[in-house]
MDAnalysis code that builds the backbone (N, CA, C; Angstrom):
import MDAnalysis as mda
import numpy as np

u = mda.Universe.empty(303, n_residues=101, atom_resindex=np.repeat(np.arange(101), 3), trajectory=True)
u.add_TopologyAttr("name", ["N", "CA", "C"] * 101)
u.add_TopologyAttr("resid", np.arange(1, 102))
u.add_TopologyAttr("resname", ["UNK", "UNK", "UNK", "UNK", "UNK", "UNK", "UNK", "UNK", "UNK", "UNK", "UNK", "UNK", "UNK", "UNK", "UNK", "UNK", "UNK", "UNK", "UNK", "UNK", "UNK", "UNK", "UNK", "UNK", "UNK", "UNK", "UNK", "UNK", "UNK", "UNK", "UNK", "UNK", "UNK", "UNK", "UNK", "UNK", "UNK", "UNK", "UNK", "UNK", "UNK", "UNK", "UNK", "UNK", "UNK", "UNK", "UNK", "UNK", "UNK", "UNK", "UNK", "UNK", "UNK", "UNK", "UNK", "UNK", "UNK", "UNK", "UNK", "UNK", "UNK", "UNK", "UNK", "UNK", "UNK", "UNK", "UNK", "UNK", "UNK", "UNK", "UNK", "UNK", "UNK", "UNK", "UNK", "UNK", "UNK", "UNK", "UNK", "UNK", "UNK", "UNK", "UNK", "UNK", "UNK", "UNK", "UNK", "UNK", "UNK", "UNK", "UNK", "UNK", "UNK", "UNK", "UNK", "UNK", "UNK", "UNK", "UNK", "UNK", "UNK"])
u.atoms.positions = np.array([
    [-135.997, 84.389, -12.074],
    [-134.973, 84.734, -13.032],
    [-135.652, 85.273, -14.277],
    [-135.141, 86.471, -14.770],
    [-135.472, 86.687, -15.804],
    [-134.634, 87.012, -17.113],
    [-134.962, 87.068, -18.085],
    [-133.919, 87.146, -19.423],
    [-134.915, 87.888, -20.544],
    [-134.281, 89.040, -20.861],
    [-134.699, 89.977, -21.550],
    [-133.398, 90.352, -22.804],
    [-133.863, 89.973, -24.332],
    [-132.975, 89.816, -25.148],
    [-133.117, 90.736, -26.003],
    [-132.526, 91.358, -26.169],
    [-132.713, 92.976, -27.260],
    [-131.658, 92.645, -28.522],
    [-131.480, 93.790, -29.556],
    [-130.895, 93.466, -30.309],
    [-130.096, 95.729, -29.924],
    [-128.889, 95.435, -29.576],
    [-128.326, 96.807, -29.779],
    [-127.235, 96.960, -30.653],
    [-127.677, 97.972, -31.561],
    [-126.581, 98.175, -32.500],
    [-125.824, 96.953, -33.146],
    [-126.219, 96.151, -33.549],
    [-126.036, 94.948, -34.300],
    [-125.378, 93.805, -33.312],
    [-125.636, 93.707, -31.907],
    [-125.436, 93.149, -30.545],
    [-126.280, 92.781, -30.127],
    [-126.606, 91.600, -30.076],
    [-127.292, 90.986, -29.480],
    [-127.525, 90.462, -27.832],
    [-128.226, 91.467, -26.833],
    [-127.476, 91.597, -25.965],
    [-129.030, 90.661, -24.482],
    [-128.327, 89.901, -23.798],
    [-129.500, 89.086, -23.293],
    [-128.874, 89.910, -21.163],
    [-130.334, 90.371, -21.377],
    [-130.040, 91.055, -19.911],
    [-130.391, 90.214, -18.892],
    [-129.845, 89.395, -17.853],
    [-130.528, 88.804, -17.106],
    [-130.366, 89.129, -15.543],
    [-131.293, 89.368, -15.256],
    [-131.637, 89.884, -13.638],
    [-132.115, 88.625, -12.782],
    [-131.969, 89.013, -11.367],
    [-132.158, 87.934, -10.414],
    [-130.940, 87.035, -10.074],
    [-131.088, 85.311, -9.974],
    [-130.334, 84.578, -9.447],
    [-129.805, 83.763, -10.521],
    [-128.711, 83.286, -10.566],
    [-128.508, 82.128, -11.560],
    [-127.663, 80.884, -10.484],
    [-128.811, 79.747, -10.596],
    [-127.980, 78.859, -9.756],
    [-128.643, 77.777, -10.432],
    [-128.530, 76.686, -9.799],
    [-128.381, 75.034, -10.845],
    [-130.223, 74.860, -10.612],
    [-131.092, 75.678, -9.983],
    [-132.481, 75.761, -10.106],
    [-133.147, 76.440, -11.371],
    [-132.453, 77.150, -11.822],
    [-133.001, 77.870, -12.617],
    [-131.910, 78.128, -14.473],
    [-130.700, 77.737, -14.339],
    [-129.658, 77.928, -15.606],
    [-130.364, 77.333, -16.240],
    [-130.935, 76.058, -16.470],
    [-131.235, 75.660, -17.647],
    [-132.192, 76.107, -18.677],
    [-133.302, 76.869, -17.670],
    [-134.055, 77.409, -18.662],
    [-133.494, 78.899, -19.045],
    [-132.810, 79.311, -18.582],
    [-131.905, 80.459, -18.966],
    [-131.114, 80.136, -20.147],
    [-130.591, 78.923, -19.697],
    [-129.813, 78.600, -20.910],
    [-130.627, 77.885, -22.219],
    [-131.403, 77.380, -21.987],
    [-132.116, 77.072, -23.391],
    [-133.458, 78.429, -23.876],
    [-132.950, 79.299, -23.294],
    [-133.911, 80.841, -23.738],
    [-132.698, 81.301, -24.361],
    [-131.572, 81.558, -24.205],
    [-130.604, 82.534, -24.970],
    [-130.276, 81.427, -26.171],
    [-130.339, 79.901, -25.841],
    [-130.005, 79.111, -26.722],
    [-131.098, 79.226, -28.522],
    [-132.118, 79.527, -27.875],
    [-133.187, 79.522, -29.104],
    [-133.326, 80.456, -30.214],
    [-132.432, 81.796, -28.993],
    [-132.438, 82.666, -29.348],
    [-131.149, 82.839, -30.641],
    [-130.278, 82.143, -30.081],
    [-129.134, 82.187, -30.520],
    [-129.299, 81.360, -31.977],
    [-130.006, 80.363, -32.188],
    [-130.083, 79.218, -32.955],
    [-131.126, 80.196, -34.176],
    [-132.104, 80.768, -33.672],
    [-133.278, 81.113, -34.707],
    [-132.481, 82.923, -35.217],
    [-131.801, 83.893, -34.425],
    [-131.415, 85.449, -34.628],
    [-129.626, 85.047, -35.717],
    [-128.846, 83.986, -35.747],
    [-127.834, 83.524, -35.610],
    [-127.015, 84.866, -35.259],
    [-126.955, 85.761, -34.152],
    [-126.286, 86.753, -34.094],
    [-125.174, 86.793, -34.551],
    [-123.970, 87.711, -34.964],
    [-122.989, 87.667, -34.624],
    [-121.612, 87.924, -33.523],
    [-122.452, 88.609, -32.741],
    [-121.860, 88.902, -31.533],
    [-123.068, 89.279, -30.339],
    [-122.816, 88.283, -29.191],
    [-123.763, 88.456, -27.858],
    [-123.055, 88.884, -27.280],
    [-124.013, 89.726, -26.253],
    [-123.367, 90.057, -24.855],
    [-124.479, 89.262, -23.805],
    [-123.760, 88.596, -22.892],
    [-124.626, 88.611, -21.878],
    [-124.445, 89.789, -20.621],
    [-125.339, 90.415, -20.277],
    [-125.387, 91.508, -19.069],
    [-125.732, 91.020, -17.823],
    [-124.672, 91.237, -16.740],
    [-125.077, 90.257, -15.775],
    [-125.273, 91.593, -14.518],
    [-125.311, 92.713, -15.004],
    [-125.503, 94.012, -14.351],
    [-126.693, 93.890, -13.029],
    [-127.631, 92.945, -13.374],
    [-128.770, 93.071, -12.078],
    [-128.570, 91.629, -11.761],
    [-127.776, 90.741, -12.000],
    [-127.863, 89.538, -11.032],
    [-127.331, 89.760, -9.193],
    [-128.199, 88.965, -8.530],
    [-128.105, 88.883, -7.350],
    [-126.986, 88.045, -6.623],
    [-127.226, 86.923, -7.213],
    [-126.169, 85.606, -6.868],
    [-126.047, 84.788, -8.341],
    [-124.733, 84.436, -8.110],
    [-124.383, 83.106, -9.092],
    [-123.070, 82.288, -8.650],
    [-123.807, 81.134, -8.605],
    [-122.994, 79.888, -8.315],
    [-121.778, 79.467, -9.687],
    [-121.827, 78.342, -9.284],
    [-120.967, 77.575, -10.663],
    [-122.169, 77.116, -11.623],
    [-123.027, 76.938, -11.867],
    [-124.039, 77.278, -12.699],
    [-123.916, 78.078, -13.897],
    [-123.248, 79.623, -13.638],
    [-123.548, 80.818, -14.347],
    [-122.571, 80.606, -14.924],
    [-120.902, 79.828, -14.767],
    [-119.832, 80.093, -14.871],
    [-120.476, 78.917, -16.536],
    [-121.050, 78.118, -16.000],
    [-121.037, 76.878, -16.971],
    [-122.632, 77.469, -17.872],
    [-123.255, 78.515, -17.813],
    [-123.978, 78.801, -18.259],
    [-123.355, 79.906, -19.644],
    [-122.291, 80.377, -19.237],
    [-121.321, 81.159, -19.777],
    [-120.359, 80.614, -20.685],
    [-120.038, 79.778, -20.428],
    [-118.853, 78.556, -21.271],
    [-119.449, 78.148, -22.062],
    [-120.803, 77.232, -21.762],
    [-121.804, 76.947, -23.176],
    [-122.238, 77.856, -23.879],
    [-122.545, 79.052, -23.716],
    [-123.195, 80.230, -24.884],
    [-122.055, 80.461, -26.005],
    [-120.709, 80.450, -24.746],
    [-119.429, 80.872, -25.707],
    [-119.470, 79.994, -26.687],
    [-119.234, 78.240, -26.444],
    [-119.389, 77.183, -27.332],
    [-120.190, 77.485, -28.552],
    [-121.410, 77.910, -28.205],
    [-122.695, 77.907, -29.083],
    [-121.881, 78.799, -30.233],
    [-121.720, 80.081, -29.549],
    [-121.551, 81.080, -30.354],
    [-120.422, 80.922, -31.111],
    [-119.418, 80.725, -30.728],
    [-118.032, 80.234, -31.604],
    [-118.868, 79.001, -32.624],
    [-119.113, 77.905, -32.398],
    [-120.215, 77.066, -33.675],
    [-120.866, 77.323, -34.433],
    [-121.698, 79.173, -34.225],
    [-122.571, 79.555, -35.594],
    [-121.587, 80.468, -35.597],
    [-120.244, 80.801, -35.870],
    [-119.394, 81.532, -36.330],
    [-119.663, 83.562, -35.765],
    [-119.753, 83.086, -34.370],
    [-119.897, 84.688, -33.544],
    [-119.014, 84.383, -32.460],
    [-119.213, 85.434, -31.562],
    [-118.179, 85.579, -30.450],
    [-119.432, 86.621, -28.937],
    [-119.222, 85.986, -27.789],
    [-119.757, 86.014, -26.692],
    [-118.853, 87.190, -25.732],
    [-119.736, 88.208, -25.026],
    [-118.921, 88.998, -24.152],
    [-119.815, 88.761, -22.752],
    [-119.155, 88.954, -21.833],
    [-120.056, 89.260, -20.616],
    [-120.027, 90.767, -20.244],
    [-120.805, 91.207, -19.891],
    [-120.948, 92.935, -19.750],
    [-121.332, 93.084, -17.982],
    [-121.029, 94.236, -17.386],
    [-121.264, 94.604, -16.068],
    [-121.525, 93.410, -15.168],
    [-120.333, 92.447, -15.169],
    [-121.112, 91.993, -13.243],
    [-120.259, 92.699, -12.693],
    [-121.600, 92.051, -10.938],
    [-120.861, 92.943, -10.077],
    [-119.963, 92.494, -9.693],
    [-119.006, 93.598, -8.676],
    [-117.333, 93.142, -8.034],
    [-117.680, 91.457, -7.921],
    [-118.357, 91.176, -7.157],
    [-117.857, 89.573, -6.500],
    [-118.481, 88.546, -7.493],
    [-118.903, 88.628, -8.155],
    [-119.134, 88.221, -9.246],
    [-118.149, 88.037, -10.699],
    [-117.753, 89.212, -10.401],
    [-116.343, 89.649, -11.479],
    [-115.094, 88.594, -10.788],
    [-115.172, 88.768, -9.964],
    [-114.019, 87.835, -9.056],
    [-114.199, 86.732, -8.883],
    [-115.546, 85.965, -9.220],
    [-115.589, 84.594, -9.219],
    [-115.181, 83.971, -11.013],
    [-115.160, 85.274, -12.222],
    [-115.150, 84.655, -13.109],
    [-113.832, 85.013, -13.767],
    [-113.086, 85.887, -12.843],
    [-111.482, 85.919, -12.392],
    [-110.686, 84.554, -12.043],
    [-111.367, 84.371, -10.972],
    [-111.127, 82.598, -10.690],
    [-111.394, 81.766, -11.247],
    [-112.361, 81.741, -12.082],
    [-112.721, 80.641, -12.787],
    [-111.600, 80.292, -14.130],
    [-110.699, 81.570, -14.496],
    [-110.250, 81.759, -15.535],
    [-111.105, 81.697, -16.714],
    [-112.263, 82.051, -16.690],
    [-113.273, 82.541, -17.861],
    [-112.763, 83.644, -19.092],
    [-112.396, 84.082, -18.015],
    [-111.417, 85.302, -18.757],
    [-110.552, 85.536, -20.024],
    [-110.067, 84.138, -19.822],
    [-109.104, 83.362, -21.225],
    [-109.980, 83.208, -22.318],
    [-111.334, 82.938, -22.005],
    [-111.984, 82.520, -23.521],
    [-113.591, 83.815, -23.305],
    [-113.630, 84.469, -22.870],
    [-114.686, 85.362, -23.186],
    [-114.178, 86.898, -22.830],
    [-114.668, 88.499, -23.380],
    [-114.620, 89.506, -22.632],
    [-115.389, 89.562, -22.087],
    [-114.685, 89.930, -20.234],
    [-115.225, 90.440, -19.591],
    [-115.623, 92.151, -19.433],
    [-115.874, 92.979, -19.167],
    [-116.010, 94.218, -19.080],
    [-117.320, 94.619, -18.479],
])
């Protein structure tokens, strides 16, 4: 898994490629977390454009960033997953509290 965090156009945007499953979220999630805590962005995107697979892991990897980010007074998007991916966070009703696109 990897996580590559840029700053675009005043977006703070964390690209992560590969797998996200309950082997590997946490250090995913405490890399965007540090990031989040030390940059205090005001608006992230996470890009889920090159992930392979994601479990319920990613869904709850996603819900906490939102948390984070709503707490230092920003707001969280998810950017490009793919179809079945998009449809698991359709189901999840994620949808209600983050943009998807």
């Amino acid at each position: 898994m990897k996580v590559d965090i840029r700053s675009e156009r005043g977006t703070a945007v964390a690209v992560l490629s590969g797998e996200i499953d309950h082997h590997n979220a946490r250090a995913v999630r405490e890399e965007i977390d540090r990031y989040i805590v030390a940059a205090q962005p005001r608006s992230l995107a996470i890009d889920l454009g090159k992930i392979t697979f994601m479990d319920s892991s990613g869904i709850g990897l996603i819900m906490g960033r939102s948390k984070l980010m709503k707490e230092c007074g920003g707001m969280l998007e998810v950017r490009n997953p793919q179809p079945y991916i998009r449809r698991v966070l359709k189901l999840s009703g994620i949808e209600r509290i983050v943009k998807v696109t």
